[in-house]
NUDO-505609 format. One record per residue (C-alpha): residue in three letters; x, y, z. Coordinates in steps of 0.25 Angstrom, whole numbers, padded with zeros to 4 digits. Example, Ala and Ser with C-alpha at 12.3 -4.5 7.8 and 13.67 -1.06 7.14 Angstrom:
REM residues 2
[node "ALA" [0049 -0018 0031]]
[node "SER" [0055 -0004 0029]]
This chain:
REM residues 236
[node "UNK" [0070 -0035 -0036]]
[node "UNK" [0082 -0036 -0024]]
[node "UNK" [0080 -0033 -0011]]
[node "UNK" [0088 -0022 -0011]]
[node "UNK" [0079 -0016 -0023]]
[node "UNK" [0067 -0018 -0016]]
[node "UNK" [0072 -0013 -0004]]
[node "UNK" [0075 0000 -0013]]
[node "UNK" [0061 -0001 -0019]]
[node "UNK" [0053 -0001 -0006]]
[node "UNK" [0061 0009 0001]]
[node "UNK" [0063 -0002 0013]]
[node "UNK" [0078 -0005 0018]]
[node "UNK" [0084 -0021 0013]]
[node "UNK" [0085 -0022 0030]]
[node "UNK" [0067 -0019 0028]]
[node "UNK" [0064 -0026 0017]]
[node "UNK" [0073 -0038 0024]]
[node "UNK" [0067 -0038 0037]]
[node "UNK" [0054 -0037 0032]]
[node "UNK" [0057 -0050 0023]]
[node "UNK" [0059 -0058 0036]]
[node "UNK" [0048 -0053 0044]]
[node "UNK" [0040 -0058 0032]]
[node "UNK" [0034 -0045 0028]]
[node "UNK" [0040 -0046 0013]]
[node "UNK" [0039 -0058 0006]]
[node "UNK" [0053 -0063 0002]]
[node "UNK" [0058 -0060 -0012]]
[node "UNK" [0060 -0072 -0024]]
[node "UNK" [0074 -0078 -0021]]
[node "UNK" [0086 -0076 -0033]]
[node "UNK" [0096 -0081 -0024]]
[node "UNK" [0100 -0086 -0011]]
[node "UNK" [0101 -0072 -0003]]
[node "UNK" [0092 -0063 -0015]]
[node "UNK" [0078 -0062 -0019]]
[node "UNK" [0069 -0052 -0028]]
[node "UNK" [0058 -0045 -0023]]
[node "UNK" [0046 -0040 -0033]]
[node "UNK" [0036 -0030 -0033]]
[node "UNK" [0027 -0036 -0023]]
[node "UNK" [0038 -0034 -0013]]
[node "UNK" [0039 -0020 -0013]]
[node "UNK" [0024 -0020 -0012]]
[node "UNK" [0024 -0028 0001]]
[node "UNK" [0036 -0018 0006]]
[node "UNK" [0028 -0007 0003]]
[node "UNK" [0017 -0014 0013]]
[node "UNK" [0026 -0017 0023]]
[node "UNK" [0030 -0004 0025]]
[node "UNK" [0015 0001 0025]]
[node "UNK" [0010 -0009 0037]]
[node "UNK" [0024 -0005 0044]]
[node "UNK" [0027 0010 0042]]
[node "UNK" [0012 0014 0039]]
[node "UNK" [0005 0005 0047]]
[node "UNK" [0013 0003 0059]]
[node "UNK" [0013 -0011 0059]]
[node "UNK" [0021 -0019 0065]]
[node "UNK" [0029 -0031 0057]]
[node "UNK" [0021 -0041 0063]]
[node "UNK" [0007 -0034 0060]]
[node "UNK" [0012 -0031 0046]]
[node "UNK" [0015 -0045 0044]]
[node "UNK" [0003 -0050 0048]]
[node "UNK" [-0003 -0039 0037]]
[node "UNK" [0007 -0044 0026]]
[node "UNK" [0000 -0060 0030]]
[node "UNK" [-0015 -0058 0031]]
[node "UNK" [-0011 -0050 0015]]
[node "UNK" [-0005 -0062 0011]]
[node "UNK" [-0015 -0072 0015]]
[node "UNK" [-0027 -0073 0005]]
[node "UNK" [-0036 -0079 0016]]
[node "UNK" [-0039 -0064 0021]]
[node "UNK" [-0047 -0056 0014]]
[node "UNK" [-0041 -0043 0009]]
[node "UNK" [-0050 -0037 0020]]
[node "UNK" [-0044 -0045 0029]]
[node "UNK" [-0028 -0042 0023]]
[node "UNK" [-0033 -0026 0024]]
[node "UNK" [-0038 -0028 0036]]
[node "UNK" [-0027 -0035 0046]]
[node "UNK" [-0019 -0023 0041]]
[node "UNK" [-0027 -0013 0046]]
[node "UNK" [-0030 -0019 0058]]
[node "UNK" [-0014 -0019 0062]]
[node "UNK" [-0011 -0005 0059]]
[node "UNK" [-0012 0005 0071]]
[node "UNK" [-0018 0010 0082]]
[node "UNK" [-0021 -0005 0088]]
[node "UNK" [-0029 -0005 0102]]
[node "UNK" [-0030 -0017 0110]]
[node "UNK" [-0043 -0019 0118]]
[node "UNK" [-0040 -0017 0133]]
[node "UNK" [-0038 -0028 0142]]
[node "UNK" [-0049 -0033 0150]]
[node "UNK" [-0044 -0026 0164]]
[node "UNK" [-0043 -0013 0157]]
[node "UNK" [-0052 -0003 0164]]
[node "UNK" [-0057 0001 0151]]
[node "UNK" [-0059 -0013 0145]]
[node "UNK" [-0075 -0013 0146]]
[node "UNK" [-0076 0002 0139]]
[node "UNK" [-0069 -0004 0129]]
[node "UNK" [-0077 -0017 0126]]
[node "UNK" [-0089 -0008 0128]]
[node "UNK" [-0083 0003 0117]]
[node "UNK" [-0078 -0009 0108]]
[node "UNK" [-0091 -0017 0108]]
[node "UNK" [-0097 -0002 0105]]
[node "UNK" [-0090 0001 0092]]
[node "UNK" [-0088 -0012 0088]]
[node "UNK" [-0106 -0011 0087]]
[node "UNK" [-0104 0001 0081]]
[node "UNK" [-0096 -0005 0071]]
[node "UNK" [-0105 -0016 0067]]
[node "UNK" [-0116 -0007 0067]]
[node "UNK" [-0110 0001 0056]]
[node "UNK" [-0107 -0012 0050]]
[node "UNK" [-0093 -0011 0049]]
[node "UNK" [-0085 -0025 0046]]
[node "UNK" [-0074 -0024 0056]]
[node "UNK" [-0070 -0035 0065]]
[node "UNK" [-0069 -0033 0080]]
[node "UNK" [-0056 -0035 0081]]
[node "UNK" [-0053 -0022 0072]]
[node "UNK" [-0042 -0014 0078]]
[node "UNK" [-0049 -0001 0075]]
[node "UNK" [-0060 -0006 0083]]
[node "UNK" [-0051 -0005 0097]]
[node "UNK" [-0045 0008 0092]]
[node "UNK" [-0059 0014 0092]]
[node "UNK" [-0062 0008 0105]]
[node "UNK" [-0050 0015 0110]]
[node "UNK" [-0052 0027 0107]]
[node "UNK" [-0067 0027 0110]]
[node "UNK" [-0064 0021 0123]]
[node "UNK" [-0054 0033 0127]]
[node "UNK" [-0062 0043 0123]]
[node "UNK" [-0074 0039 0131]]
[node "UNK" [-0064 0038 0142]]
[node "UNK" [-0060 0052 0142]]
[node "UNK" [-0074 0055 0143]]
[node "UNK" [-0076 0057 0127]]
[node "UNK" [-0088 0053 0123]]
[node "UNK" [-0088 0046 0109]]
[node "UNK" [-0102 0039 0106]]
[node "UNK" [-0103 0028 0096]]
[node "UNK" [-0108 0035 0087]]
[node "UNK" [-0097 0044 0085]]
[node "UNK" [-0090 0032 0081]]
[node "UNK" [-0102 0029 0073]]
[node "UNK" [-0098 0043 0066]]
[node "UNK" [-0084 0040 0062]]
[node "UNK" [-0087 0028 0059]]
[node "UNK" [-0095 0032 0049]]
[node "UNK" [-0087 0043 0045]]
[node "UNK" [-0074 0035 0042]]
[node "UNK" [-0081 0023 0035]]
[node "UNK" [-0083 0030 0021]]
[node "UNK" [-0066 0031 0022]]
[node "UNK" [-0065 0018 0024]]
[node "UNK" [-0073 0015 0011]]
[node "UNK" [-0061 0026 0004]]
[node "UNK" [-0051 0021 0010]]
[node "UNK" [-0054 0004 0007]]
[node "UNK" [-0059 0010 -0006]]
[node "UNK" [-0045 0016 -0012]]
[node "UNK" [-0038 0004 -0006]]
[node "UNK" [-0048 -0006 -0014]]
[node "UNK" [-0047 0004 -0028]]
[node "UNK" [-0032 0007 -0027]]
[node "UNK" [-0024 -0005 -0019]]
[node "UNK" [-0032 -0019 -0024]]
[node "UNK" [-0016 -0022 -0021]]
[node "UNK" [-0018 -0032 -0007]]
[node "UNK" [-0004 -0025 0001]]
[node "UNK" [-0005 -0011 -0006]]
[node "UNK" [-0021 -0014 -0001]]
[node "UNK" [-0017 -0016 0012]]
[node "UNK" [-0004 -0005 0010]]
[node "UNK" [-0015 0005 0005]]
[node "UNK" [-0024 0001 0019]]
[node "UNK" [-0013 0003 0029]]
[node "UNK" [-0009 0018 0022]]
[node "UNK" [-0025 0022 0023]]
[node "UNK" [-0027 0018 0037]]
[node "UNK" [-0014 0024 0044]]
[node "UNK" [-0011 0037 0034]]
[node "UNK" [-0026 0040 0033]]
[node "UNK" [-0031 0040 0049]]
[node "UNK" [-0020 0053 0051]]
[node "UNK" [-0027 0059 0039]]
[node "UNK" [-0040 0056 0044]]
[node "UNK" [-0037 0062 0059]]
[node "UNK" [-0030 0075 0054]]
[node "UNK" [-0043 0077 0043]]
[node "UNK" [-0053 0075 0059]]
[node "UNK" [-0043 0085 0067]]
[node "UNK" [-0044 0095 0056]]
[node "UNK" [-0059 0093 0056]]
[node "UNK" [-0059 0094 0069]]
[node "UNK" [-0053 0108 0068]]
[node "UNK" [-0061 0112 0058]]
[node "UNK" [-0074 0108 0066]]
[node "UNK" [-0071 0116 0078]]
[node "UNK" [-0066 0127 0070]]
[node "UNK" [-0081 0127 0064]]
[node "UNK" [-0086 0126 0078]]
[node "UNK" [-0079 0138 0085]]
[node "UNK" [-0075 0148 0074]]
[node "UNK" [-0060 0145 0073]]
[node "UNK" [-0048 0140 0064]]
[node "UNK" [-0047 0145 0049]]
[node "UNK" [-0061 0150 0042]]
[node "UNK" [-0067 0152 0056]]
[node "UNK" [-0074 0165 0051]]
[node "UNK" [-0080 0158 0041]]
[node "UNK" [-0082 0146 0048]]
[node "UNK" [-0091 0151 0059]]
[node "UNK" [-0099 0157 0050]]
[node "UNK" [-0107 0171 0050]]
[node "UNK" [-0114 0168 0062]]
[node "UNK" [-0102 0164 0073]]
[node "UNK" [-0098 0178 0083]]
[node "UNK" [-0086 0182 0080]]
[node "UNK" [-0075 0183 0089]]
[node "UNK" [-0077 0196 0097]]
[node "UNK" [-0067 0204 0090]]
[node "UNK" [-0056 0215 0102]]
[node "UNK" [-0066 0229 0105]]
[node "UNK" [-0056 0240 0101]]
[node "UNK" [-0053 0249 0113]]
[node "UNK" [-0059 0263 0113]]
């Protein structure tokens, strides 16, 4: 196909698909002549790709172009091309500098979760991202004078890792594809963390509804047993 077809295909503009030609992102097309080439199928697959690091992932041109080369290199394993993708999608949180007043309740958090990890025996590297992002928000909340015990994390860990196995799962059974692989990854991890905090929000509610006989069904919620609101005394 043209350029102008697969511009038509993909949905993305001939100025797009042109500027990602010369970042390098797309490979170029076969030559026909001295200013046309033809584009196949495996173009529009690594379009579709682009525009999953870019608009779903939030990566910048550079990140994605460092995805697109470890996916092309055979010396990394397809753990590896998986992971340098997640590892550039966001939140990324830099460890604070040594002067920072809160440097050594960081190091000391970090080392913390880091042994957490290995106890659980989870193959992570110590670089992860995730890990400073966890840090983080532990850090802050014990700040704010929170308190959030390791084995809290402990908990959530535990909770979240059966997902995981889903999630790694359905990409294994359904995308043995390398980019649609990585394509597939990216969608999980972005599109599936809002539906995971909306589902804890709402569990939330539904717990302290539970707990003080309010919101939809609290009558049957609270059971035979709970008081009843103390219903007006008509006047005489």
């Amino acid at each position: 196909m043209r350029l102008s077809e697969l511009s038509h295909r993909s949905g993305v503009s001939v100025a797009t698909v042109k500027y990602y030609l010369r970042e390098g992102l797309l490979p170029p097309g076969t030559p026909v002549t001295a200013r046309q080439s033809e584009y196949g199928e495996e173009h529009l697959r690594r379009l579709r790709l682009i525009r999953a690091l870019l608009t779903v992932g939030g990566m910048t041109i550079s990140q994605a172009r460092d995805v697109l080369a470890v996916a092309e290199d055979p010396a990394f394993s397809r753990h590896e091309q998986l992971g340098i993708a997640q590892y550039m999608l966001p939140p990324r949180v830099e460890t604070p500098e040594e002067d920072d007043p809160q440097h050594p309740e960081w190091e000391a958090t970090h080392r913390e979760l880091r042994g957490l990890l290995a106890e659980l025996d989870w193959r992570v590297y110590d670089e992860a991202p995730a890990i400073n992002t966890l840090t983080r928000a532990v850090v802050t909340l014990r700040t704010l004078g929170y308190p959030f015990p390791l084995d809290s994390v402990r908990q959530y860990a535990e909770a979240l890792h059966p997902m995981a196995e889903v999630e790694a799962g359905l990409i294994e059974q359904d995308y043995p594809d390398l980019e649609e692989a990585i394509e597939a990854m990216v969608a999980y991890t972005m599109l599936n963390e809002p539906i995971l905090l909306a589902l804890r929000r709402l569990a939330h509610e539904d717990v302290t509804a539970r707990l003080y006989g309010r919101g939809p069904g609290s009558e049957a919620v609270a059971g035979p047993d709970a008081t009843p609101d103390a219903a007006p005394t008509p006047e005489p």
